[in-house]
C-alpha positions as CSV (number, residue, x, y, z in Angstrom):
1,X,111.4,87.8,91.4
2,X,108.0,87.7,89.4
3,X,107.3,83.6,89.3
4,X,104.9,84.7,92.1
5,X,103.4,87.0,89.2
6,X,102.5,83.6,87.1
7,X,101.0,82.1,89.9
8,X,98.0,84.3,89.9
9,X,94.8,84.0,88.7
10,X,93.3,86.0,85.9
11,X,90.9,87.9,88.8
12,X,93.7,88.8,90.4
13,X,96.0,90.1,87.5
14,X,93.0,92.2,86.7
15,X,92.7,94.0,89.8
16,X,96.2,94.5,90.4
17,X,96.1,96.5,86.7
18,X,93.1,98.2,87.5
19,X,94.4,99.4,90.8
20,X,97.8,100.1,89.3
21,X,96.1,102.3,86.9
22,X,94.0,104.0,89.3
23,X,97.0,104.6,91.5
24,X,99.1,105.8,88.4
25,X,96.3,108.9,87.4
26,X,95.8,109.8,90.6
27,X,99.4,110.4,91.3
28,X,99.3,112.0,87.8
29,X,96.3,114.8,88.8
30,X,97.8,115.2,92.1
31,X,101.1,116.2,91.8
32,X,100.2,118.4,89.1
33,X,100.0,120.8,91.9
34,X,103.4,120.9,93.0
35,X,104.8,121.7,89.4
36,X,102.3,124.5,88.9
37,X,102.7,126.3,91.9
38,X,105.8,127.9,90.5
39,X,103.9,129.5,88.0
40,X,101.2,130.7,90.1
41,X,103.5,132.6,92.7
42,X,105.0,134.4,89.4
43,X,101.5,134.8,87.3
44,X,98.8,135.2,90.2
45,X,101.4,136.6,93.1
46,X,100.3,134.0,95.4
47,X,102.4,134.1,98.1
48,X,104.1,130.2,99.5
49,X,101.5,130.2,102.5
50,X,98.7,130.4,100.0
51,X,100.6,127.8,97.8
52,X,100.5,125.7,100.8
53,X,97.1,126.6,101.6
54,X,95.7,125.4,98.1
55,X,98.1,121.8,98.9
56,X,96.6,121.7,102.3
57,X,92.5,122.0,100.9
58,X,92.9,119.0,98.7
59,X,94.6,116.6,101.4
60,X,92.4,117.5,104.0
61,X,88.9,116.9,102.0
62,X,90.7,113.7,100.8
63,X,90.7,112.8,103.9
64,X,86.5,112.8,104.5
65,X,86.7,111.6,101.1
66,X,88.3,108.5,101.8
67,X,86.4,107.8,104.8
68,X,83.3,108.0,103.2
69,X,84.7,105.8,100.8
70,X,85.6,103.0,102.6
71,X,81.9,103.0,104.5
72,X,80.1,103.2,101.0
73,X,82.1,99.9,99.7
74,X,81.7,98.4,102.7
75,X,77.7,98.7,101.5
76,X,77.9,99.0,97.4
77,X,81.0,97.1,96.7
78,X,85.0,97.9,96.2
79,X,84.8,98.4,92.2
80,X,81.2,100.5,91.7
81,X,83.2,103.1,94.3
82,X,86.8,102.7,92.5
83,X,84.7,103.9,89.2
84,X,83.2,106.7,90.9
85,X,86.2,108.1,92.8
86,X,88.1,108.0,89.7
87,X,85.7,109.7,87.7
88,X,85.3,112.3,90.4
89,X,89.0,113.3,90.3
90,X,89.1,113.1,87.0
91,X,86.5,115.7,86.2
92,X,87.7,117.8,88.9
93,X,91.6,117.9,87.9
94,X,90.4,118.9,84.5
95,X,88.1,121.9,86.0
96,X,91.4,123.4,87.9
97,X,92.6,124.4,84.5
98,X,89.8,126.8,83.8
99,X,90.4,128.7,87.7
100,X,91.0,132.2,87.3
101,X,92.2,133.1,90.7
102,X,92.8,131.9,93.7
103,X,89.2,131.2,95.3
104,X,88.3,129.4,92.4
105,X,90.9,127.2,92.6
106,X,90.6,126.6,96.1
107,X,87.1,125.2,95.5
108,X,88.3,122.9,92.5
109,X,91.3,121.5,94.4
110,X,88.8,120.5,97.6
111,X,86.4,118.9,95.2
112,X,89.0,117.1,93.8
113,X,90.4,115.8,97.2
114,X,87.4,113.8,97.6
115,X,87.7,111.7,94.5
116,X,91.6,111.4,95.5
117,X,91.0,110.4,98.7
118,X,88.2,107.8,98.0
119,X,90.1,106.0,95.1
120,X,93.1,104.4,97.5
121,X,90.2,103.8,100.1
122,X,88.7,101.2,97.8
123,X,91.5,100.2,95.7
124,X,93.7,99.5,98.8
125,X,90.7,97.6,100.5
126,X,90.2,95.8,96.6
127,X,93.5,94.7,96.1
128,X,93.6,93.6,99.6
129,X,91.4,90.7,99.6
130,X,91.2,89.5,96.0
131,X,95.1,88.6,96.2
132,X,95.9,85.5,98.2
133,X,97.7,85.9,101.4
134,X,101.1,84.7,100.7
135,X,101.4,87.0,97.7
136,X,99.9,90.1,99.5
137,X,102.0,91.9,100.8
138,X,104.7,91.7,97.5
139,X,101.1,92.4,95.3
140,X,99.6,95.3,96.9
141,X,103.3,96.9,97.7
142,X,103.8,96.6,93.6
143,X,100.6,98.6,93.0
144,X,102.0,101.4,94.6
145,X,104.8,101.8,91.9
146,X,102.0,103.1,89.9
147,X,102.2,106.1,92.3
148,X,105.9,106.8,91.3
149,X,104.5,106.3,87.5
150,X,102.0,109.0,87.8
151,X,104.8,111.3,89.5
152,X,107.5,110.9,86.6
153,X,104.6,111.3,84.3
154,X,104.0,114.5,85.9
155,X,107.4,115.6,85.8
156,X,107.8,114.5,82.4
157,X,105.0,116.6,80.9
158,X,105.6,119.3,82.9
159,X,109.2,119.9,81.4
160,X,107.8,118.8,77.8
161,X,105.7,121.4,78.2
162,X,107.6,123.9,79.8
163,X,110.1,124.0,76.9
164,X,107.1,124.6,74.3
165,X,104.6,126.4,75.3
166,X,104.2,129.8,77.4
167,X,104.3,129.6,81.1
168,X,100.8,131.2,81.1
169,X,99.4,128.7,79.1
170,X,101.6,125.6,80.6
171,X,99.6,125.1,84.0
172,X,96.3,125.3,82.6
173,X,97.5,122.0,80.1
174,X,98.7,120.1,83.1
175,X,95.5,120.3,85.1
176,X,93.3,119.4,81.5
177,X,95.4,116.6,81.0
178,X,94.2,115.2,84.1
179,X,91.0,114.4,82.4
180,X,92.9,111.3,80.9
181,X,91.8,108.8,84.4
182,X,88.6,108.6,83.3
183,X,89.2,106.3,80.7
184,X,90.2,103.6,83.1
185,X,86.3,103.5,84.2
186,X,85.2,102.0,80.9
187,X,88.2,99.0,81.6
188,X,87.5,98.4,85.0
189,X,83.5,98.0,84.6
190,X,84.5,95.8,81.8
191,X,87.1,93.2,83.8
192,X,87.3,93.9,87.7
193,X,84.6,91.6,89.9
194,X,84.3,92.4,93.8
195,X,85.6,89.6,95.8
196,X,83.7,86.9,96.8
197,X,84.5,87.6,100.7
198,X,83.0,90.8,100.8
199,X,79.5,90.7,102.2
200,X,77.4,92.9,99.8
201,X,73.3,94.2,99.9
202,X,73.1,92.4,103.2
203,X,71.3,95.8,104.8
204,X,70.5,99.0,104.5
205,X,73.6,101.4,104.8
206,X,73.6,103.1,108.1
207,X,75.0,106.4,108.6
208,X,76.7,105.0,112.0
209,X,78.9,102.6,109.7
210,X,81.2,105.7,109.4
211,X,82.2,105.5,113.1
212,X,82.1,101.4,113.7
213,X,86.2,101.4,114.0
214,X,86.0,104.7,116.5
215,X,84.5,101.9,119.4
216,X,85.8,98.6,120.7
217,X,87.1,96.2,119.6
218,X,88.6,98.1,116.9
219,X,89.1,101.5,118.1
220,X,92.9,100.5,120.2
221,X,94.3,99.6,116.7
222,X,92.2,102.6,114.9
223,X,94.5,105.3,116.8
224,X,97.4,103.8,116.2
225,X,97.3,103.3,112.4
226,X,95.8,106.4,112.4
227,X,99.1,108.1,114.0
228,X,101.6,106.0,112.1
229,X,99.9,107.2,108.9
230,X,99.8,111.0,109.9
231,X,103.8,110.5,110.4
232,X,104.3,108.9,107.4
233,X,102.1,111.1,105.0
234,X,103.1,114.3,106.7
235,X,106.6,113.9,106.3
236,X,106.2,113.0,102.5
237,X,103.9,115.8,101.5
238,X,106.3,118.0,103.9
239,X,108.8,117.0,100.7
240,X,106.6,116.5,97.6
241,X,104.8,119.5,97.8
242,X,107.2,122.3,97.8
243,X,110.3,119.9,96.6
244,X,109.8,122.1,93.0
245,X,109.3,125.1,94.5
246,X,112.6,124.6,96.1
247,X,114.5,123.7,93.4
248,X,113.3,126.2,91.1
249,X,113.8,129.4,93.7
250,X,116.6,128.5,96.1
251,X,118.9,126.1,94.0
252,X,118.0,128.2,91.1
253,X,117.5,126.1,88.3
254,X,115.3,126.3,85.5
255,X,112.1,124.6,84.6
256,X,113.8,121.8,82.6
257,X,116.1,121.3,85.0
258,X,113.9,121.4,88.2
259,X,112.0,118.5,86.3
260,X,115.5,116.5,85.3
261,X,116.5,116.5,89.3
262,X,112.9,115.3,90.0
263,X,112.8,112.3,87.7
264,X,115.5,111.0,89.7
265,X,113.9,111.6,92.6
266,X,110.7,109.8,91.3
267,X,112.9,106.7,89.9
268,X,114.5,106.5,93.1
269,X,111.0,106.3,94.3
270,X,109.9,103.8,91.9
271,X,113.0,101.4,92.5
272,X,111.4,102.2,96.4
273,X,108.3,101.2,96.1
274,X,109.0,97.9,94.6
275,X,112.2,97.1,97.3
276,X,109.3,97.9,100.2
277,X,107.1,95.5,98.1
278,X,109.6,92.7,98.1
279,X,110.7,93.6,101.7
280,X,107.3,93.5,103.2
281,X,107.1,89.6,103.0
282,X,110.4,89.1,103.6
283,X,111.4,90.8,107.1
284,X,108.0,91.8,108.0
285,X,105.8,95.4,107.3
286,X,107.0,96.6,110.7
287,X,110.6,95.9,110.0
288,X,110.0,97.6,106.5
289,X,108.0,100.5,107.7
290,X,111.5,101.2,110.5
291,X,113.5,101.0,107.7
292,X,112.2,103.7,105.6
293,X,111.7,106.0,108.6
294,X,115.0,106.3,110.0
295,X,116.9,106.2,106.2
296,X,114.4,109.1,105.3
297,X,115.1,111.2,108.5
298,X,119.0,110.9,107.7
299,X,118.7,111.6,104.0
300,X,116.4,114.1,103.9
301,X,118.6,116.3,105.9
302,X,121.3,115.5,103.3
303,X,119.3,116.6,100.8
304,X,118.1,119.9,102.2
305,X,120.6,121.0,105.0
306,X,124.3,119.5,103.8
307,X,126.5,121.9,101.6
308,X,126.1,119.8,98.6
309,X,126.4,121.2,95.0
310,X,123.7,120.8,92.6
311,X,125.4,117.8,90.8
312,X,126.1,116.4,94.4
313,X,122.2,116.3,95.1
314,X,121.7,114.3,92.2
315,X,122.4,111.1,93.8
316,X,120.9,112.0,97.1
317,X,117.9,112.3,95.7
318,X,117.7,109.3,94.1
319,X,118.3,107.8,97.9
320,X,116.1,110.0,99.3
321,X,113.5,109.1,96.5
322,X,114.4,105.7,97.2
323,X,114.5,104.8,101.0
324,X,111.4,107.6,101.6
325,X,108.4,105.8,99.2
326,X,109.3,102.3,100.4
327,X,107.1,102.7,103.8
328,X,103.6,103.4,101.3
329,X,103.8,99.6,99.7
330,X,103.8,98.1,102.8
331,X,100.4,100.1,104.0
332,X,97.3,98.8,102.2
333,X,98.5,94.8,103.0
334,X,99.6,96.2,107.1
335,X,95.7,97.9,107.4
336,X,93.5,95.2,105.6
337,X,95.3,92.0,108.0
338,X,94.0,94.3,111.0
339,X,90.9,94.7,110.3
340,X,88.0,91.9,109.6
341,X,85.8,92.3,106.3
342,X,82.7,93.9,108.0
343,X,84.7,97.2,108.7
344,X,87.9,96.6,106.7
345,X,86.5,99.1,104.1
346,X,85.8,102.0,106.7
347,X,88.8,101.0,108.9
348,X,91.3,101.4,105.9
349,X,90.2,104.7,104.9
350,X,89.5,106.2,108.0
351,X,92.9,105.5,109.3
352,X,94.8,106.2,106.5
353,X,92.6,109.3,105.3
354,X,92.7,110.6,108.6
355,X,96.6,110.7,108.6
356,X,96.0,111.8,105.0
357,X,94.2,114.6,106.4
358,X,95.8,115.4,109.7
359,X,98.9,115.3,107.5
360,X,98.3,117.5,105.2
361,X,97.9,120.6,107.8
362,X,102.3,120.2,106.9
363,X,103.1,121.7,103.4
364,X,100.5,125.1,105.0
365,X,102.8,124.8,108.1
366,X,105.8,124.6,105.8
367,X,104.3,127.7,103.9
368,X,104.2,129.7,106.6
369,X,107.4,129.0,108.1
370,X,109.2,129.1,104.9
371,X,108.6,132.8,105.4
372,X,111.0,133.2,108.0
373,X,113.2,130.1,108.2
374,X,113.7,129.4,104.5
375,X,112.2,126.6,102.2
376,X,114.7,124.2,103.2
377,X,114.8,124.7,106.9
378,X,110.5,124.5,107.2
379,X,110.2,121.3,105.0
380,X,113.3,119.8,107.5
381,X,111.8,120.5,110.3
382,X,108.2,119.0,109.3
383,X,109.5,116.2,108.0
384,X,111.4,114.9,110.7
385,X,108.7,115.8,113.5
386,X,106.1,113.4,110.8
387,X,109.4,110.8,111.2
388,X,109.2,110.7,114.6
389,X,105.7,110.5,115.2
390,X,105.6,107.6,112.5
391,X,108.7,105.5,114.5
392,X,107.0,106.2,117.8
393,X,103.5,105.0,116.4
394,X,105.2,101.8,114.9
395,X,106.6,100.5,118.5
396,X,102.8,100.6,119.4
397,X,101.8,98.2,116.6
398,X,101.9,94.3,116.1
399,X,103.3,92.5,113.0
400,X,101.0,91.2,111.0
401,X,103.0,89.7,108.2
402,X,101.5,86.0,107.1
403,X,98.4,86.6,108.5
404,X,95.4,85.3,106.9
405,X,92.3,87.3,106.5
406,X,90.1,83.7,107.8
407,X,91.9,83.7,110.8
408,X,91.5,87.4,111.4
409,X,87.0,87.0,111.2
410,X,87.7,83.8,113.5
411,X,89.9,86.0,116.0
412,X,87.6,89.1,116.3
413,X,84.1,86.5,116.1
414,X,86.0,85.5,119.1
């Protein structure tokens, strides 16, 4: 399964392990949040909506984030704006530790969304066109088993943590630690090039850049990434987000455990990621992409409506871990073979930050109807409404698997 691995060049390794490490900390500093808010609803008497509130802030500011992004590498290159996304985040993770109350933290947590946002941006875009088209799709798709990495790291610390030190003092450890990122900057300005495709320096940026994919020829295909996205991320964060939260309060398990069922989530999502890899060059990103959607929309209801015990759930999770992350390594190959290298850059993160963003408005809406329904019930009911969307959005799309990035500038020159 890795001879392909062999066959690359050193360039290549090199941005896939750059990328894999960027993708790794950012997973790390972002799901911090969901193991925290526990904490905060008992230490600051935050209430769920404002839990989801604080969720919400960060993935919507991603969203601009990434956007501006993917214009700015389009201009100053995919690496220089890797460094400074990651650096961004970094900082700004740390800085959440220090927030004394709620406002403060809101601020931190929207700064922090724009490095977040703007590091996939690039990194997708990167990884896209410095890996050789038959190994794409297989390439990029194994990348983003560095998100499921960061997660379980997450987890891991968080019940390390939780059994030795006070709950007061736990959260504030789990945001500094998210400092740790910006040691990948050193590496990367070390041994990751640009790719030679990518036109740099040619102009001066132009603030219009931002909205190139928003017109024809591009703007049919812009819409409807844009909406598959939304489905896709809304559903997940719908889960992600409050997936402690419900564990902790309305299974009623403790810390450690909450983390325990977790970690099999995450290496359910990690086995995931790689299978959507693997799958995307074999029956196709669409074909993938279908797959994950429906097998989410039937085990997450498992998960969170079926009268299962607490040892039941176990396994569930680790399908619902499993069949739910394999849609995300398909992505970054799907969006850079349909856009051509003048805009791929702004195209990727616009569409994918935008359903970033649009999807994120879901763990506030879970929040709020959490107050009334139940935990369980509101993150159902998100989910599978994000599901739908995605499946519907998909029908709308073509297959792009085997498609070169030469013939793509030749088609839209045309």
């Amino acid at each position: 399964m890795l001879a392909w691995f062999r066959d690359l060049n050193v360039q290549e390794r090199r941005t896939m392990a750059a990328c894999f490490g960027g993708w790794s900390l950012d997973a790390l500093d972002v799901q911090t949040f969901s193991f925290v808010i526990p904490s905060l609803l008992t230490l600051w008497g935050i209430t769920t909506a404002e839990a989801g509130v604080l969720a919400t802030v960060t993935l919507v500011v991603s969203s601009f984030g990434g956007w501006l992004a993917g214009a700015l590498s389009d201009r100053y290159g995919r690496v220089r704006i890797l460094q400074i996304t990651i650096l961004w985040y970094a900082v700004f993770t740390f800085l959440c530790g220090f927030a004394q109350d709620f406002n403060q933290l809101f601020v931190l947590k929207a700064l922090q969304g724009l490095g977040f946002g703007g590091e996939w941006a690039a990194g997708a875009v990167l990884m896209g066109e410095v890996i050789r088209d038959k190994y794409r799709g297989r390439a990029v798709g194994l990348v983003q088993t560095g998100w499921s990495l960061g997660w379980g790291t997450a987890a891991l610390l968080y019940t390390l943590l939780s059994a030795t030190l006070p709950e007061a003092l736990t959260w504030k450890v789990m945001f500094w630690i998210g400092l740790a990122p910006a040691a990948l900057v050193f590496w990367i300005r070390q041994y990751v090039e640009d790719p030679a495709i990518q036109p740099r320096g040619a102009a001066a940026p132009r603030f219009s850049h931002l909205f190139s994919v928003l017109k024809p020829p591009y703007l049919s295909i812009t819409w409807r990434v844009s909406m598959m996205v939304t489905g896709a991320q809304g559903a997940s964060y719908a889960i992600s987000t409050f997936l402690p939260t419900y564990l902790k309060t309305q299974r009623h398990m403790t810390s450690v455990g909450t983390g325990s069922y977790l970690m099999v989530l995450i290496l359910g999502a990690f086995f995931g990621f790689v299978s959507g890899a693997y799958l995307a060059d074999a029956i196709g990103r669409k074909a993938t992409f279908m797959l994950s959607a429906v097998g989410s929309m039937v085990l997450m209801l498992i998960y969170l409506l079926a009268p299962l015990s607490n040892s039941m759930i176990l396994p569930v999770g680790f399908l619902l871990g499993y069949i739910n992350y394999m849609m995300f390594s398909p992505m970054g190959p799907f969006m850079t073979e349909l856009f051509p290298t003048a805009v791929r850059g702004v195209g990727q993160g616009f569409c994918y930050n935008v359903g970033r963003g649009i999807g994120a408005i879901f763990p506030a809406l879970v929040g709020f109807l959490a107050q009334w329904l139940g935990l369980a019930a509101a993150i159902a009911i998100f989910s599978f409404c994000g599901l739908t969307l995605m499946i519907v959005a998909l029908l709308l799309l073509p297959e792009t698997k085997g498609r070169s990035l030469a013939s793509l500038e030749t088609r839209m020159a045309k």
